[in-house]
N, C-alpha and C positions, 0 to 999 in steps of 0.2 A: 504494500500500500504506500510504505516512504514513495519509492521509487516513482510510482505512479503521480503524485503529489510533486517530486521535484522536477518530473519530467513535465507536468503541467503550468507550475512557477517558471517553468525554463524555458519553455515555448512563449508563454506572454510574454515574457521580457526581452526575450530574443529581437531582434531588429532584424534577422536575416529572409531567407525568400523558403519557403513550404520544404524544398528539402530539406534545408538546415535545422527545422521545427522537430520531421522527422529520426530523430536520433535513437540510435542500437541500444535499448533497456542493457543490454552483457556492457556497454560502454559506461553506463551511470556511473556517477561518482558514489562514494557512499555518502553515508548522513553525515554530515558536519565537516565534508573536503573541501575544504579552497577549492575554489572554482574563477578563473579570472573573469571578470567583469559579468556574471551571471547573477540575477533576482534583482529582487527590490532594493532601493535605494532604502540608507536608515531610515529617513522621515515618511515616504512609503509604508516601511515595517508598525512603524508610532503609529501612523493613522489608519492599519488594516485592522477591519472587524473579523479577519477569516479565523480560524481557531486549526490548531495544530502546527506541525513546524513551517517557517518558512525559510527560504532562498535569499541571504540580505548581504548587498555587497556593500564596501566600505573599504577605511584603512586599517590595521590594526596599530595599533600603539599601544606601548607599554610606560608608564611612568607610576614612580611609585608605590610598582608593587602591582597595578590596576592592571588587568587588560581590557581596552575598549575598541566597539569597531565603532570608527570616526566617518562621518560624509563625506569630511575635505580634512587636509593635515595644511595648520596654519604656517607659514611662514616665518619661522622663529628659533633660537640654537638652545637646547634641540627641539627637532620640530614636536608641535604639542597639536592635542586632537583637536578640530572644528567639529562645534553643536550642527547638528544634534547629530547624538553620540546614544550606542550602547553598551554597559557593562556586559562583559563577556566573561560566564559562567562553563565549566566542564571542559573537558580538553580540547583544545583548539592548538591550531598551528604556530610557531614561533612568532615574536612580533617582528614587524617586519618594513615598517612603512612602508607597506605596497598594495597594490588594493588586490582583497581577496571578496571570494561570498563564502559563507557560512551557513550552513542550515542547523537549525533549531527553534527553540518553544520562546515566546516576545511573552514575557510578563512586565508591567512599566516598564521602567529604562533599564532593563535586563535579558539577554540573549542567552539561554540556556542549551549550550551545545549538546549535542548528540556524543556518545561515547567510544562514537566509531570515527570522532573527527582525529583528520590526517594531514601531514603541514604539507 
């Protein structure tokens, strides 16, 4: 059912032409893979009513201790995350300043990764 669900998040957000929609389910990433430039944008994620996991790309950055996936990475040494932003729970990929997507469960400003995520 994941499968089903990211392959449905990944067709809308897709930009490309009906074959590239059509992607090989044996190809899927798993739940919670870096995927470059794939799902919904963070503030997308904040304003979705859907329920279950979603596909939310972003930056990830680490300060502090935190890990967040950021919309935009500010301009600043070092660079630091641009609002809005979600707390990233569960194992996720190293931080990385580079834009990744992530699948997992949006409770407020919190992304709870799947335990199958892979850097």
């Amino acid at each position: 059912m994941r499968v089903a669900l990211l392959l449905s998040v990944f067709a809308l957000a897709a930009c490309g032409s009906a074959e590239d929609e059509q992607a090989d389910p044996a190809s899927a990433p798993s739940a919670g893979a870096a995927i470059p430039d794939g799902g919904l944008s963070v503030q997308e994620a904040l304003d979705s009513d859907l329920e279950g996991p979603l596909l939310v790309r972003g930056y990830l950055i680490e300060r502090a201790g935190e890990l967040r996936l950021c919309d935009a990475i500010l301009e600043s040494s070092p660079p630091q995350c641009g609002e809005p932003s979600l707390r990233v729970e569960g194992p996720a990929p190293a931080a990385s300043e580079r834009r990744v997507s992530l699948l997992g469960d949006i409770e407020s400003d919190t992304i709870t990764v799947s335990e199958t995520a892979t850097g």
